[in-house]
Backbone as a chain_set.jsonl record, in Angstrom:
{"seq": "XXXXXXXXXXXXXXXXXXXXXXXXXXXXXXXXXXXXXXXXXXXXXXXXXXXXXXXXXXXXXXXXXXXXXXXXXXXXXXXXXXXXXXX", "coords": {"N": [[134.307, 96.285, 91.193], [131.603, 95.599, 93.23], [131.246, 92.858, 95.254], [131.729, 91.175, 97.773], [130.426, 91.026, 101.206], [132.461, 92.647, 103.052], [132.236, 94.707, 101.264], [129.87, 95.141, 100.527], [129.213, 96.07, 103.211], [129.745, 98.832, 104.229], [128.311, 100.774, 102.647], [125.586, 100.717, 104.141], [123.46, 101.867, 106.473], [122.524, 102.215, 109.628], [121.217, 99.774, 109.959], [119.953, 99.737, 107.36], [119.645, 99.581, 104.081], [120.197, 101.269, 100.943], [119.008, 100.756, 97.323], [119.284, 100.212, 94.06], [117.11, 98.97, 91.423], [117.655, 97.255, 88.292], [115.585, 94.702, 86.645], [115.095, 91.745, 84.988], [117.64, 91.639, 84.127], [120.804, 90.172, 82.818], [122.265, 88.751, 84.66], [121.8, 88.519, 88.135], [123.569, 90.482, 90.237], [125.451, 92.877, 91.508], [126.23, 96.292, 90.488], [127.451, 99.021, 90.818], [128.493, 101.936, 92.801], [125.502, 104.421, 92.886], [126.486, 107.758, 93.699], [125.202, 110.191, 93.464], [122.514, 109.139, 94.426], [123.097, 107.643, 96.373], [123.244, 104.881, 96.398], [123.251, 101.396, 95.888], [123.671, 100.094, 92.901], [121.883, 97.197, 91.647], [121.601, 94.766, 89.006], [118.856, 92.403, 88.451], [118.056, 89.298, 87.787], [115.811, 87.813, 87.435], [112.072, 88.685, 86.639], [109.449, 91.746, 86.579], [107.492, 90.738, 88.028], [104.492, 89.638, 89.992], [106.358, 89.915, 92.586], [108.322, 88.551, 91.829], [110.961, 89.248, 91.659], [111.96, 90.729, 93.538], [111.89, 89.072, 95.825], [113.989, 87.706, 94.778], [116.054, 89.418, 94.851], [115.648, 89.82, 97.587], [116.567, 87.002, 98.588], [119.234, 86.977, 97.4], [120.896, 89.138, 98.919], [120.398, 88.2, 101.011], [121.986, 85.664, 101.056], [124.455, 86.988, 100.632], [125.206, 88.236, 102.907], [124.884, 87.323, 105.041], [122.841, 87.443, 106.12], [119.182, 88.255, 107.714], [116.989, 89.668, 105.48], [114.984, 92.507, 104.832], [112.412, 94.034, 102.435], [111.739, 97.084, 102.959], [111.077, 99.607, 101.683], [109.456, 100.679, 98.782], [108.381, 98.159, 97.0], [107.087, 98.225, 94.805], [108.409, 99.62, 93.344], [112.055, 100.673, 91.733], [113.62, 101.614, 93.193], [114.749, 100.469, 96.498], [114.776, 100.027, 100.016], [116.27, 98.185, 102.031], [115.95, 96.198, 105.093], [118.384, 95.281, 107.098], [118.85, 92.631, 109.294], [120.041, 92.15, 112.722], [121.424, 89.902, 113.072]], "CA": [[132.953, 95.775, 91.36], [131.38, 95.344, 94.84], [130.644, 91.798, 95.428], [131.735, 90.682, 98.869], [130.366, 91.518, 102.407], [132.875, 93.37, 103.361], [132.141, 95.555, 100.275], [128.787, 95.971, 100.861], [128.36, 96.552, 104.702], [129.884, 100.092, 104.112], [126.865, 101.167, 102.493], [124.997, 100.272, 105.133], [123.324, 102.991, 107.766], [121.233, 102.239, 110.759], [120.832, 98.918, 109.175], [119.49, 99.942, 105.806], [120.46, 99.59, 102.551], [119.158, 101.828, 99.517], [119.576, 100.079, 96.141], [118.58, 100.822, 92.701], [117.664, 97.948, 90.717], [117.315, 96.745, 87.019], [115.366, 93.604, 86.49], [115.396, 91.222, 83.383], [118.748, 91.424, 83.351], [121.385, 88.649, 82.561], [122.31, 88.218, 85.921], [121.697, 89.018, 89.69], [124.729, 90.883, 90.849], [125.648, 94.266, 92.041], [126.961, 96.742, 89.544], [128.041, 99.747, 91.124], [127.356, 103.065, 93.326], [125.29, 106.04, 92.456], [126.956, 108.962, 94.288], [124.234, 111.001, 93.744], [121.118, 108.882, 94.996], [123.689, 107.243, 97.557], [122.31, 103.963, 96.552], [123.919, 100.311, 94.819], [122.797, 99.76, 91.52], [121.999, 95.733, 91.248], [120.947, 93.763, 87.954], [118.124, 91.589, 88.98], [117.763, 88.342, 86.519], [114.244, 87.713, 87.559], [111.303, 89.411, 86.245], [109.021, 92.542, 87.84], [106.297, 90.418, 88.291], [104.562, 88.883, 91.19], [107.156, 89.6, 93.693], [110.128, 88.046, 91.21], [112.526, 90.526, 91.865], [111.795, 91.171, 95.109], [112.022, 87.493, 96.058], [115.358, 87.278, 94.486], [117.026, 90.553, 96.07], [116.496, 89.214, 98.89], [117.77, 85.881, 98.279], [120.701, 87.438, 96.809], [121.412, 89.741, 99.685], [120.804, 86.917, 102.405], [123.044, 84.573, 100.936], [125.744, 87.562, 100.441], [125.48, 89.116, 103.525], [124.203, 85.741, 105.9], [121.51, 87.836, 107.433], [117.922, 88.226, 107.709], [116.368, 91.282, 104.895], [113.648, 92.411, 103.838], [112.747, 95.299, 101.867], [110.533, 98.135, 104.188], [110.252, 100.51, 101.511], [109.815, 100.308, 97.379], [108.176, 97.257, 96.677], [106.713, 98.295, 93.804], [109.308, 100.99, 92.595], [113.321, 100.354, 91.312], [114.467, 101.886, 94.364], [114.397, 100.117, 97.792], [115.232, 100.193, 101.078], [116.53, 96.607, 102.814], [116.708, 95.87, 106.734], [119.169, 93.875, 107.371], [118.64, 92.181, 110.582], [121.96, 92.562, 113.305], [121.321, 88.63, 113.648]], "C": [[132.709, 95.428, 92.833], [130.328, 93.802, 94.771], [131.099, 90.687, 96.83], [130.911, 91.566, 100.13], [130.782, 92.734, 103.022], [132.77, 94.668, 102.49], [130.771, 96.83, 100.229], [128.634, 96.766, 102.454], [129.035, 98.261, 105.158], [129.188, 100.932, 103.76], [125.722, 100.8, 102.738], [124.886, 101.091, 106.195], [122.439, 102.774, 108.352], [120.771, 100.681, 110.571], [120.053, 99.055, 108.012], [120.255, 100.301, 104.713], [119.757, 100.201, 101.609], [119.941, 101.031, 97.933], [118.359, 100.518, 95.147], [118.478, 99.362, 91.891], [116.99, 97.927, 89.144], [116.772, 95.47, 86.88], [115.338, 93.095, 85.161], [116.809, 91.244, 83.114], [119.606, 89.821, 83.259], [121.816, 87.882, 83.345], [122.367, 88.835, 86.869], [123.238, 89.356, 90.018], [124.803, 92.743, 90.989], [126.462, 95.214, 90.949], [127.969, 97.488, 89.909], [127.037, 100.555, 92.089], [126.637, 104.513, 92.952], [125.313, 106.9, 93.562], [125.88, 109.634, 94.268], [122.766, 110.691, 94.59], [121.492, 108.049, 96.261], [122.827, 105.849, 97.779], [123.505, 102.435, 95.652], [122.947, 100.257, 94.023], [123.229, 98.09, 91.279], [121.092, 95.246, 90.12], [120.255, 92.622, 88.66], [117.661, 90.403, 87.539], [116.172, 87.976, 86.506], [113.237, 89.263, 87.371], [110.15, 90.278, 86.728], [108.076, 92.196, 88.366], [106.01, 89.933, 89.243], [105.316, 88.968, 92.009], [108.376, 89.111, 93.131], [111.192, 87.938, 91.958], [112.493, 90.714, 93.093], [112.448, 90.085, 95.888], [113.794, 87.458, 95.794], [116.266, 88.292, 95.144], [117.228, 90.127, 97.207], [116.796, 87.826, 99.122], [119.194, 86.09, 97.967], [121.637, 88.17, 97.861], [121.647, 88.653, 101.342], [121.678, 86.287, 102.753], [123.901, 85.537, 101.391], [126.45, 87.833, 101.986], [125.412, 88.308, 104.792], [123.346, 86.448, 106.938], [120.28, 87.631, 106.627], [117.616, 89.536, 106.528], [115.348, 90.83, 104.649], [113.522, 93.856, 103.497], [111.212, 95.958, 102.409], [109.869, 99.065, 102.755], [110.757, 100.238, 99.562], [109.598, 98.707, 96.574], [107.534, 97.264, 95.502], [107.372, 99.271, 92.678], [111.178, 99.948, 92.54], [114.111, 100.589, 92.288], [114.162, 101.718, 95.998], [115.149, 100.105, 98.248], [115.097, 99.024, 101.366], [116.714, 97.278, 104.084], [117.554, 94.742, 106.599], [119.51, 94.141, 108.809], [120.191, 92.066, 111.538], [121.911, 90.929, 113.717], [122.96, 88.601, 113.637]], "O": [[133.621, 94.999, 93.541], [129.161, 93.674, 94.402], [130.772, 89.5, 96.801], [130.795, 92.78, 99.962], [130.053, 93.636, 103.434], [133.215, 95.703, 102.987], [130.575, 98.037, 100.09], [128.042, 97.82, 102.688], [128.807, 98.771, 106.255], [129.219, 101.995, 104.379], [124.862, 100.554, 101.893], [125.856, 101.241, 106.938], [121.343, 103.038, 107.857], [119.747, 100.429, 111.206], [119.358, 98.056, 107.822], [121.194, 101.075, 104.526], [118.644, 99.74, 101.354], [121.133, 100.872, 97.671], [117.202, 100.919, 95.274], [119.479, 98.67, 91.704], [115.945, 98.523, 88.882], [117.729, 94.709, 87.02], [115.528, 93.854, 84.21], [117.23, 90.916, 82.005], [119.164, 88.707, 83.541], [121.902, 86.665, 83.185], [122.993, 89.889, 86.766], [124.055, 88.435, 90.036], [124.064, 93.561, 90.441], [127.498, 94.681, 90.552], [129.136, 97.183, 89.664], [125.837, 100.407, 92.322], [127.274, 105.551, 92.772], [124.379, 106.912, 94.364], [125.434, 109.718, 95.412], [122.077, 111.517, 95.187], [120.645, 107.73, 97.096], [122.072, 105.582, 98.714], [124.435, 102.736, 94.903], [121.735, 100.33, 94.226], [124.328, 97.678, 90.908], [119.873, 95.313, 90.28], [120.913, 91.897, 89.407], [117.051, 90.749, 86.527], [115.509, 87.912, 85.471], [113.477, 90.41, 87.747], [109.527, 89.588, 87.535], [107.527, 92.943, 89.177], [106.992, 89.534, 89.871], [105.267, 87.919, 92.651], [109.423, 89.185, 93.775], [111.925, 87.146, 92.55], [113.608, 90.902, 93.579], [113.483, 90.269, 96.529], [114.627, 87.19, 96.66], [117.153, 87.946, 95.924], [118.277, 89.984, 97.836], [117.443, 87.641, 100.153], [120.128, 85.365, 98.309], [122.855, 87.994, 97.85], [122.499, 88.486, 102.215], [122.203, 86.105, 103.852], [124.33, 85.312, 102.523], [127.639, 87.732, 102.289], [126.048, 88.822, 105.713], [123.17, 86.196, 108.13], [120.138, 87.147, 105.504], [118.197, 90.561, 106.883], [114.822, 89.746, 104.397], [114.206, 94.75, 103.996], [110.062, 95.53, 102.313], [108.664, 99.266, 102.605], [111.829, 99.827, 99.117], [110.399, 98.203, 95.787], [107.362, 96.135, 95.041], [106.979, 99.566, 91.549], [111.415, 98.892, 93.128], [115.179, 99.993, 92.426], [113.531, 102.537, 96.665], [116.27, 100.136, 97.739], [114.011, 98.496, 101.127], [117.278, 98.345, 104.324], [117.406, 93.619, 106.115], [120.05, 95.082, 109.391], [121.283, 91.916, 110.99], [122.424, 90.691, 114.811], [123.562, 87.62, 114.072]]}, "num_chains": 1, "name": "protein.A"}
């Protein structure tokens, strides 16, 4: 399972991150990678509404990662793109 830093910042190019996510689920955490869409697949516990999920990704990735994100592209779709800031 990929759940440290060092885990993630390998799938990490240019500073961007592609991720696939599921919301509603039972809890916020990272599952795995899809090889084919070259993306992490993360369970999001918060719901697709209002910004939820969005909100919480990047809470989730802030804490993990102790930078700045935000997500450039897919704010309304399962599959986004994070900056993460070279703070």
């Amino acid at each position: 399972m990929i759940n440290s830093k060092k885990d993630i910042e390998k799938y990490i190019q240019n500073n961007h991150l592609k991720i696939i996510i599921r919301p509603n689920s039972p809890k916020t955490e990272i599952t795995d990678f899809d090889k084919n869409k070259q993306a992490l697949r993360v369970n999001v516990k918060a719901l697709p509404e209002k910004g939820k999920a969005n909100q919480a990704i990047i809470k989730f990735f802030s804490k993990l990662l102790k930078r700045k994100i935000s997500i450039i592209s897919g704010l309304k779709s399962k599959e986004k793109i994070l900056l993460i800031s070279c703070d």
